[in-house]
Structure formats: structure tokens, C-alpha cells
N, C-alpha and C positions, 0 to 999 in steps of 0.2 A: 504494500500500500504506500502510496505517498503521502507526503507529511501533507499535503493540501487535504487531500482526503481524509486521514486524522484530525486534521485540525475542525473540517465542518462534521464530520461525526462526534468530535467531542462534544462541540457547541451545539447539537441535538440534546445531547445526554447531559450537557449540563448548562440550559441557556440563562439561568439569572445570573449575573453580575456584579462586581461591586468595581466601580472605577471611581479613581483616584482625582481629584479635578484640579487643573493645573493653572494657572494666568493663561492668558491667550487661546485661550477655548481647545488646550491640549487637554488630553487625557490620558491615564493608564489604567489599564486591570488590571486588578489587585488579585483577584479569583473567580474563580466557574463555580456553580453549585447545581446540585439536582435539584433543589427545593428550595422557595424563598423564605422559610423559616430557616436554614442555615445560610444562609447569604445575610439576613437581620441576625443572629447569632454573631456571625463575624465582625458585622459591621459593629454592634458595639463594644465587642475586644478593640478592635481598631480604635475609635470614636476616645476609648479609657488611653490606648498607648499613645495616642496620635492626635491630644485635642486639639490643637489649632489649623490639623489639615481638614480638606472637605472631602467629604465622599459621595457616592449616589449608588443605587441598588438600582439596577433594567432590566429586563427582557430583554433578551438578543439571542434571537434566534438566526443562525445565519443560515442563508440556504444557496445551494449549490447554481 
């Protein structure tokens, strides 16, 4: 399999998100989750290590 192909099967299996929010409308993810009750789990570990950064929880489901 290629890594492209890996990469949209993960993002099936695991599409909620938590990305990171940067100045100038960059972003990064942080992490994939199967379920948005652990993507909010993480998010406020994060929120406690990391209070003055910003975060967001989506949907993204990428498709082929």
C-alpha cells in the first residue's frame, strides 16, 4: 500500500481532530481519534499542559 492510501484510510478510521491554531491562519494536528469523546479527553490534557495555546476539535473526513 502507499503511504497516500494509508494516510486516507487512517483518516476514515479516525476523522475527528484536534489542530493546533497558529497566527496567520496556519494550523497543525495535534491527533486522529475514532471518537469525539476522546479527541475532548485530549483536548483538555492539552488545554491543562498548554494554557495559553489554542486548539479546535473537527470533523475531517478526507476522501479519496
Amino acid at each position: 500500500m502507499t503511504d497516500i492510501h494509508n494516510s486516507a484510510q487512517r483518516a476514515r478510521l479516525f476523522p475527528w481532530i484536534i489542530v493546533r491554531l497558529l497566527p496567520n491562519l496556519q494550523r497543525i494536528t495535534v491527533g486522529r481519534f475514532r471518537h469525539r469523546s476522546h479527541a475532548e479527553g485530549h483536548l483538555r490534557v492539552l488545554k491543562q499542559m498548554m494554557p495559553m495555546a489554542e486548539f479546535a476539535i473537527a470533523f475531517d473526513l478526507m476522501r479519496e
